[in-house]
C-alpha positions, 0 to 999 in steps of 0.5 A: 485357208489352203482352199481359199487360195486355190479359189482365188488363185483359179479365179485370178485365172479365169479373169486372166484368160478373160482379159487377154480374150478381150485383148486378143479379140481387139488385136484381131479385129484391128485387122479383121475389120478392115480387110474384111472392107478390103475383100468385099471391095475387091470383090465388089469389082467383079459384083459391079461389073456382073450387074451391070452387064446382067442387065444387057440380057441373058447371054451377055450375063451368061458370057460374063459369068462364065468369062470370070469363073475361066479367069479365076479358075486359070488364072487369079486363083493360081496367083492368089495361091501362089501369093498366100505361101507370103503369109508363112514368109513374112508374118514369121519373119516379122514375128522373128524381127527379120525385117530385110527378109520381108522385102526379099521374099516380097521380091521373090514373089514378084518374080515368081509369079511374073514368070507364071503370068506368061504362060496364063496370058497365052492359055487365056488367048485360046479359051474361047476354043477350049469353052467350045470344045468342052461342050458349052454354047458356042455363042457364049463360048466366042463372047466369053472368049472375048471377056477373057482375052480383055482381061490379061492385063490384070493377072499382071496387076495380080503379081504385083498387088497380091505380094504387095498386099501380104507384104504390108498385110504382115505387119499389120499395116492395113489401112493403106490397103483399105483407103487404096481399095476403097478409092479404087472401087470409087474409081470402078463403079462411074469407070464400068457404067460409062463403058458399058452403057455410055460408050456402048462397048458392052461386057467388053466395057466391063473387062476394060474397067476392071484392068484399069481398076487393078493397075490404079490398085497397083499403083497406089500401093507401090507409091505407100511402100516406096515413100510411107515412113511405116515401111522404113524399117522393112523397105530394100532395094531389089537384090540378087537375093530375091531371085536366089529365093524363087526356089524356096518360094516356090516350095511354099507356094505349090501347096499354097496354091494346091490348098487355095485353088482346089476350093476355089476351083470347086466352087468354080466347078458349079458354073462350069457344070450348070452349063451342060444342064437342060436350059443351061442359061437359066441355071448357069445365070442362077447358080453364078448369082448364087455364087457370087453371094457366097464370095461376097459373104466370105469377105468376113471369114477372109478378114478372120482369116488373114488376122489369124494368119498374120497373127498366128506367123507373128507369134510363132515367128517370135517363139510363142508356140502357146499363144499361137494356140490361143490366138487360133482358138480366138478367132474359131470363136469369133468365127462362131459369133460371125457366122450366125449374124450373117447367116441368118441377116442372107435368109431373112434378106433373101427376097430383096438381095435376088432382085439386086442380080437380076430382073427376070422374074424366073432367076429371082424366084429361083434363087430365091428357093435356094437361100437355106443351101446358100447359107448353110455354104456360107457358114462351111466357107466361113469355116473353111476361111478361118482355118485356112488363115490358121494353116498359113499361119503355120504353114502346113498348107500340105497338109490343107492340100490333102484334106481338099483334095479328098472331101472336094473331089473325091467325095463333093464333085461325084456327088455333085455329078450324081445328084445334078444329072442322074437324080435330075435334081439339076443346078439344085443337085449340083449346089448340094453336092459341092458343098457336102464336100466342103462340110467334109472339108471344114470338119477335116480343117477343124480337126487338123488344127485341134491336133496341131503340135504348136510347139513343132511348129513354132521351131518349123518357124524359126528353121524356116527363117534362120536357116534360109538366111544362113543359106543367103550369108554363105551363098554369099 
């Protein structure tokens, strides 16, 4: 009789942990699902703009390319970064059911990364001298320059939207990113054609469209925050409060951004080099399609990710160390499931989805040959992306720091610069070497957060949130 309960009891067990997978799993993807959508339209901007200018010719793609790898390595990516230190604050806050606090560090976000816009602004007014300087084409150095320029506009629209969107990101309240998004991609798409063809301005065209784009993005937002009922409970008026918080923001976002832009600028890295290879405007064309495919695939590890840092904070927020736990260990196997879907739908697609970039014969075939080493980046980013969520979920981007640090430019760009110049295996080389680095990386994530104290961290949380609230009350 004493064994038939054991069994019973273990297999009530089992049943358990399966319902509350499911359950996890449908939570999960409430916000997976659509912020997958609200990436692939973020990134879809840039995609459109790219395409349509690929069909101007070689150096006007090649300008545009290089124009937006500069952008995002000096610019979006260090206010995406910057923005992500939110994902600690608010989803740990909400967790913790302190409502005001959200709007307070939302505000101190704004701030902070207003302040960091100016000197971006006056980098980008001088890029094209730099791009010289370093050695690339000085015909594509002046119209990169030019893109750039055109573009400073939106790192504005950035320090507005990025805290926007992990503000409301934080509660769960995706679907006004996603309708705002989408609308703003309808916008986008007659918006860039008609500058870029109709009005003749070119890749300038291109710039043009996209800053109009992200200030509608911002707008839309701000209005959802101001007036939607949803937002009542977390909405508050600017106070002295959130500029006395830059400096605990600050805190969090330095190894925020050190954790999000040495991957991002790693990948960046690629472009940057093909320009130096033999016939840099085929490889730089080649390598920038290739890349720009990666990104596009991350927006299903992106979605996973934000789901599993806005539902990791909320549990540790609320003092619920274990299911933080499982909630990382839910999404890692979604992930798995994910992963081999996309994967293999890019390798089978591979000969259609090269002809969508361009229609020089010599690119398509071209990267058409790189496909497997292109999925096999997809699936260490789709890693990479889930675990990133974790670990601002956390909040040991420190630590995420560190670990891309070593495996990306310690081990990644050195081999990259062995194999794409001294074993001559070009753009090729250059690709492989990167992203043996970024499977050094993931593999450093996984283990990180296979030995991460969940207990420690949920009092981390709840130090982290009540004690810059006792902070507040005697400032005051």
């Amino acid at each position: 009789m004493e064994d038939e309960v054991v069994v019973r009891e273990e297999g009530q067990r089992t049943r358990w942990r399966s319902s509350e997978f499911m359950k996890e799993s449908g939570r999960m993807a409430k916000v997976a699902g659509p912020m997958m959508l609200v990436s692939m339209s973020q990134i879809l901007l840039q995609f459109i703009s790219v395409v349509m200018v690929g069909h101007l010719g070689e150096i006007p793609l090649s300008a545009t390319t290089i124009a937006t790898s500069v952008a995002a390595v000096t610019g979006f990516s260090v206010l995406v970064g910057m923005a992500s230190a939110l994902d600690t604050l608010c989803g740990q806050a909400y967790g913790a059911e302190q409502y005001k606090k959200l709007a307070t560090n939302t505000y101190s976000a704004m701030v902070s990364l207003t302040l960091v816009c100016i000197p971006l602004s006056f980098l980008w007014l001088f890029i094209d001298k730099i791009l010289s300087v370093i050695g690339q084409d000085p015909l594509i150095s002046h119209e990169a320059g030019k893109y750039v320029k055109l573009l400073i506009p939106s790192i504005f629209s950035y320090s507005i939207s990025q805290p926007l969107m992990k503000f409301l990101q934080s509660q769960s309240l995706i679907l006004p990113m996603l309708l705002s998004s989408v609308a703003t991609l309808c916008l986008h798409l007659p918006l860039c054609w008609l500058f870029v063809f109709k009005f003749g301005f070119g890749n300038a065209g291109a710039a043009l469209s996209i800053n109009i784009s992200n200030w509608t993005y911002v707008l839309v937002l701000v209005l959802y925050v101001k007036l939607a009922k949803s937002c009542e409970r977390t909405r508050a008026p600017i106070s002295v409060e959130a500029i006395k918080g830059v400096n605990e923001f600050m805190k969090l976002s330095l190894p925020s951004v050190a954790m999000l832009c040495l991957q991002w600028w790693s990948c960046e890295l690629l472009v940057l080099m093909s320009g130096f290879l033999p016939n840099a405007k085929l490889e730089t064309s080649v390598l920038s399609i290739c890349l720009t495919i990666v990104q596009v695939m991350f927006c299903f590890p992106y979605g996973f990710g934000a789901a599993a840092s806005t539902r990791i904070s909320n549990e540790l927020g609320a003092g619920n160390p274990q299911k933080a736990r499982f909630v990382a260990y839910v999404v890692l196997c979604l992930a798995l499931v994910e992963v081999t879907i996309v994967s293999g739908i890019l390798f089978a697609a591979r000969h259609i989805w090269a002809c969508v970039f361009s229609n020089i014969k010599e690119v398509v075939d071209h990267v058409s040959r790189l496909a497997p080493f292109i999925c096999l980046a997809v699936i260490m980013d789709c890693l990479q992306g889930i675990i990133s969520g974790i670990a601002r979920g956390c909040g040991w981007q420190n630590i995420g720091a560190y670990a891309n640090l070593v495996a990306l430019y310690l081990i990644g760009t050195p081999l990259a610069i062995v194999l794409g110049f001294i074993v001559h295996m070009r753009g090729k080389g250059i690709w492989i070497g990167i992203w043996s680095g970024a499977t050094i990386q993931s593999i450093s994530l996984l283990l990180i957060t296979f030995f991460t104290n969940w207990e420690k961290q949920a009092k981390n949380a709840k130090k982290r949130i009540f004690d810059e609230k006792l902070t507040d009350i005697n400032a005051m």
